[in-house]
C-alpha positions, 0 to 999 in steps of 0.5 A: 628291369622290365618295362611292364614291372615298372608301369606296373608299380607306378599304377600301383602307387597312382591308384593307391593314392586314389584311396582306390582298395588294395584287393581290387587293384591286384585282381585288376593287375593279374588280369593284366598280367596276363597279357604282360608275356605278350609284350615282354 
């Protein structure tokens, strides 16, 4: 299991518990995933 994955699902349920949209947060998350390959 991959560090960034991990931090990824732990923003996930942090945000979700926010009440923050669901949509926005996967737009925000592929925005970062495009930097994930330069630390993975």
């Amino acid at each position: 299991m991959s560090l960034a994955k991990d931090s990824t699902e732990l923003i996930i349920q942090w945000i979700s518990r926010k009440g923050v949209d669901k949509g926005k947060v996967m737009t925000v998350i592929h925005d970062i995933s495009a930097f994930i390959p330069l630390y993975s």
